[in-house]
N, C-alpha and C positions, 0 to 999 in steps of 0.2 A: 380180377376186378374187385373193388371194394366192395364190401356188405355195405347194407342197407344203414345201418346205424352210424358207419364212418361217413358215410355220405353227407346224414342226416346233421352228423355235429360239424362238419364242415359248412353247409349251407347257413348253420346257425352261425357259425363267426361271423361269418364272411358278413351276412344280415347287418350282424351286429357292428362291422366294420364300414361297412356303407352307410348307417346313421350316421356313424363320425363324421367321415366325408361329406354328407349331406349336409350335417348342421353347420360343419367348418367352413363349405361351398357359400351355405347364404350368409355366415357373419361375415366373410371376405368379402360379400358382392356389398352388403349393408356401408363395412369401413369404407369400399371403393367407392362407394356413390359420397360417404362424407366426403373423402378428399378430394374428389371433385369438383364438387360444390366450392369447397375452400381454396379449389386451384381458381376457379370461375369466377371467385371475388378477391383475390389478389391481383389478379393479371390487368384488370384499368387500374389500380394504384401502381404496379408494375411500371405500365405503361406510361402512365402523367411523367412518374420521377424520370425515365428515358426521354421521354419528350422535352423536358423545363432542362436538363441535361447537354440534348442535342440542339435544341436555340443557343444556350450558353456558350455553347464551342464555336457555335454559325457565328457567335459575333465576335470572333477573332482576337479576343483581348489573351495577348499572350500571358498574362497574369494566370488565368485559367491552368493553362497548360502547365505550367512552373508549380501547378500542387506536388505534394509526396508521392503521391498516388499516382502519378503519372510515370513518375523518375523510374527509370530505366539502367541497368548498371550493362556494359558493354560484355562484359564475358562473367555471365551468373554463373556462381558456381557451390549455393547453396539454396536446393530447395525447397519445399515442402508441397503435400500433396495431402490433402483431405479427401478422402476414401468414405464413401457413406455407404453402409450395407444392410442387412438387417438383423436381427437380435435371432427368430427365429429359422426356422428351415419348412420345407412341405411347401415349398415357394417354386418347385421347379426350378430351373437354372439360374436365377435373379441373382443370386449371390455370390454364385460361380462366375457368371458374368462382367459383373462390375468389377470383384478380386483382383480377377483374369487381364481386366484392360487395365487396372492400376499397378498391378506389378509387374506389366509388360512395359507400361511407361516408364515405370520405376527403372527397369533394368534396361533402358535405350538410355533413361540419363546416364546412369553410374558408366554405361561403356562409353561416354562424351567424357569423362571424369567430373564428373560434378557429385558433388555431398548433396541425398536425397535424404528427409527427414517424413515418415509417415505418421500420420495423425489418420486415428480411422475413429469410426464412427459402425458401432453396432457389435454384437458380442459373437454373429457370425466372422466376422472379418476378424474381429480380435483372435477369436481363436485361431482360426486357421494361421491367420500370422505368426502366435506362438507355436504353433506344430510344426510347422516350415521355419522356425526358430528365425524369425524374420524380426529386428530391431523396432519400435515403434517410440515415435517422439510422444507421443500422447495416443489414450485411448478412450472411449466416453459410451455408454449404453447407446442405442438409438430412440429417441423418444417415438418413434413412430406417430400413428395420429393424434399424438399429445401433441407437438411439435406447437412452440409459443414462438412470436414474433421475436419475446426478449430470450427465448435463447438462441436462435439466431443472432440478435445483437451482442450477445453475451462471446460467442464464438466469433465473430465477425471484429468486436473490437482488440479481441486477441492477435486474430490473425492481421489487422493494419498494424498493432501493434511491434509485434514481429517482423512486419515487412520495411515499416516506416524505422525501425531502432535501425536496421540494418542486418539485425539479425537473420534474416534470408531475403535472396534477390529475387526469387520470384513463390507465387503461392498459386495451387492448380486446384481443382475441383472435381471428382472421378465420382461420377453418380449415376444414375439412371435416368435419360429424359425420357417425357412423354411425347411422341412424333404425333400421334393421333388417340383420341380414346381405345383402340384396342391395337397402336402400335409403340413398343417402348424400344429403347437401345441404350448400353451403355458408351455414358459421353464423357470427356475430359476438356473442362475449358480451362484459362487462366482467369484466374480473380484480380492478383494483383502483379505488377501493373496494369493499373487499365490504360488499353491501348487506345489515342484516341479516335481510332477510323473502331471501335469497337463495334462489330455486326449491329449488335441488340441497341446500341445508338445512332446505326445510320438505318435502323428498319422504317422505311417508307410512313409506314400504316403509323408512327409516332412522330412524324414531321409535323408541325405547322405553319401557318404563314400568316401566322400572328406578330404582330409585332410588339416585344415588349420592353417595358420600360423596369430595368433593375435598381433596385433599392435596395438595401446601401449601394450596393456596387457588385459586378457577378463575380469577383475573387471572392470573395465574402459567402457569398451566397452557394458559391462552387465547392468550399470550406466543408459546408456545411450537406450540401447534396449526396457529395461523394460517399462519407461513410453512410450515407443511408443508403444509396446504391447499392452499396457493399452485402449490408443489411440486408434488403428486399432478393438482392441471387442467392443470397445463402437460402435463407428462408424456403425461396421458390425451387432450388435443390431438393431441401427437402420435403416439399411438397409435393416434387415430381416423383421422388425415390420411393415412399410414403406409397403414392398411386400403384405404381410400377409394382411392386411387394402386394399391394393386395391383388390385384389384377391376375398378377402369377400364382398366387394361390389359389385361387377362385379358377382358373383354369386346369390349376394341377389338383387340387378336389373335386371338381369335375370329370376329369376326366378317371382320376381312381371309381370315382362313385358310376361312373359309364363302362368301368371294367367289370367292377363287382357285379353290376345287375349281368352282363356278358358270363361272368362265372359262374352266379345263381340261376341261371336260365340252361348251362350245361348240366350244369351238377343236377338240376331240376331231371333233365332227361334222363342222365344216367343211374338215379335212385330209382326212375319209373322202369326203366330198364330192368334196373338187380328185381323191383317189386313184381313186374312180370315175369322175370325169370323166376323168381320164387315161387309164384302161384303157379305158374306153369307145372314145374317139378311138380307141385303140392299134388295137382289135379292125375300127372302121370301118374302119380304113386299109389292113389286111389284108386285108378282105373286098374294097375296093374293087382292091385290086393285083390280089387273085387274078381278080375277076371281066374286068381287063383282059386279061390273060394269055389268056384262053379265045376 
C-alpha cells in the first residue's frame, strides 16, 4: 500500500487537474451557447435564400436550370472534398469522426477511379493527413468561433471557381451536422453541382405560395442567388462543425472532471485508510512499551 504522503501528492494533482477540466468544461459550454445563438440567427436568412430559390425553379423557366452551377458532367472523374475539422484536441471523438468519414469517402472514390483532391480545414486534420502521408490540394487553420460570413465567401467563391473553370466535376462537403442541440454526426453533402430536386430546396417549411413577380427576369436574379447559396452552406457548415467541437469538449471535460472527483473520493479513503493504519500501529506500540515497563 502507498504511504500517506504519495497518497497525499496524488490527490493534489489530480485536484489540481480537475480545475483544468473544470474551467475548460465551462469556457466550452460559454463558446457553445455563442454558436448557437449564431446558428439561431443564420437559419431564417438560411431559409429566405432556399425559399426565393425554390419559387424560382417552381416557375419552370428553363434559363434557371442552364446556370454553371447546375451543369452536371456524365462520368466526373475529378473531385474535391472539403474536410472541416478542428485545430485542437480534448474534443473526444469529433475529429476522429469527420477524418474517418472523409477518407472513407475518399477511398470508395479513388476505387470508382476517379482523381480525389482534398482541401481540409483545421490543423487536426492537417496533421493527421501528413502522418498518414496523405496528399492535400489545400490546407487552411480553422477559424473556429471566429468564422466571418466573408470567409466563407472567400472559400466559397474559390470553390465555384474551380468547379465552374472545369477544373473539377464535382465539390463535396465532410463536416459535422448538428441533428439536435445535444445530437451531432458526421455528414458528407455535395455543394456543387447543385442538384435541382436539392433536399434543403424542396424542404416544406421553406415553400410558399406567394406569388411573385421577378425583376429583371429570374435568370438574372438566379445569377445572382446561387453563389450566395453557395455562401450561406458553407458558412452554416461551419457553424455546425464549430457547435459539434464545443459540445464535444464540454462533454469530454466533463466527464474527466466526473472521473477525477471519482479518483479524489477513492484516494480520499485510501490515505484515511494508511492514516488509521498508522495510529493504530502508533497506539499498539504504546500499549505494548507500557505493558513492558510493568
Amino acid at each position: 500500500m502507498a504511504n500517506q504522503r504519495d497518497i497525499r501528492n496524488r490527490i493534489k494533482s489530480i485536484s489540481n487537474t480537475k480545475k483544468i477540466t473544470s474551467t475548460m468544461e465551462m469556457v466550452s459550454t460559454a463558446k457553445m451557447k455563442k454558436m448557437q445563438v449564431r446558428l439561431e440567427q443564420s437559419k431564417p436568412y438560411e431559409n429566405k435564400v432556399n425559399e426565393i430559390i425554390t419559387n424560382l425553379i417552381s416557375t419552370g423557366v428553363s434559363a434557371t436550370l442552364m446556370d454553371p452551377h447546375f451543369r452536371e458532367v456524365s462520368d466526373p472523374s475529378r473531385i474535391l472534398i472539403l474536410t472541416i475539422a478542428g485545430n485542437r484536441g480534448l474534443c473526444g471523438s469529433f475529429n476522429t469522426n469527420i477524418i474517418e468519414k472523409s477518407l472513407n469517402f475518399k477511398d470508395k472514390l479513388v476505387e470508382e477511379g476517379k482523381e480525389v483532391l482534398n482541401y481540409v480545414i483545421g490543423k487536426k486534420g492537417i496533421n493527421f493527413m501528413n502522418f498518414i502521408k496523405e496528399p492535400m490540394y489545400k490546407s487552411a487553420p480553422n477559424p473556429e468561433d471566429k468564422i466571418t460570413f466573408d470567409t466563407a465567401t472567400k472559400i466559397g467563391n474559390e470553390l465555384r471557381q474551380l468547379f465552374i473553370s472545369g477544373e473539377v466535376h464535382e465539390v463535396y462537403i465532410a463536416y459535422t451536422k448538428v441533428v439536435s442541440s445535444s445530437s451531432q454526426k458526421p455528414e458528407i453533402i455535395r455543394l456543387l453541382p447543385i442538384p435541382p430536386d436539392e433536399e434543403v430546396l424542396k424542404d416544406p417549411t421553406s415553400r410558399s405560395n406567394v406569388e411573385y413577380i421577378f425583376e429583371p427576369n429570374p435568370a438574372r436574379i438566379f445569377s445572382y442567388l446561387l453563389p450566395l447559396f453557395i455562401k450561406v452552406r458553407i458558412f452554416t457548415c461551419f457553424l455546425e462543425s464549430a457547435f459539434s467541437e464545443q459540445f464535444s469538449r464540454r462533454v469530454a471535460m466533463k466527464n474527466a472532471t466526473d472521473a477525477s472527483g471519482e479518483m479524489i473520493r477513492e484516494l480520499t479513503i485510501s490515505y484515511n485508510r494508511a492514516r488509521q493504519a498508522k495510529i493504530t500501529n502508533e497506539i499498539a506500540e504504546i500499549v505494548g512499551g507500557a505493558a513492558a515497563l510493568e
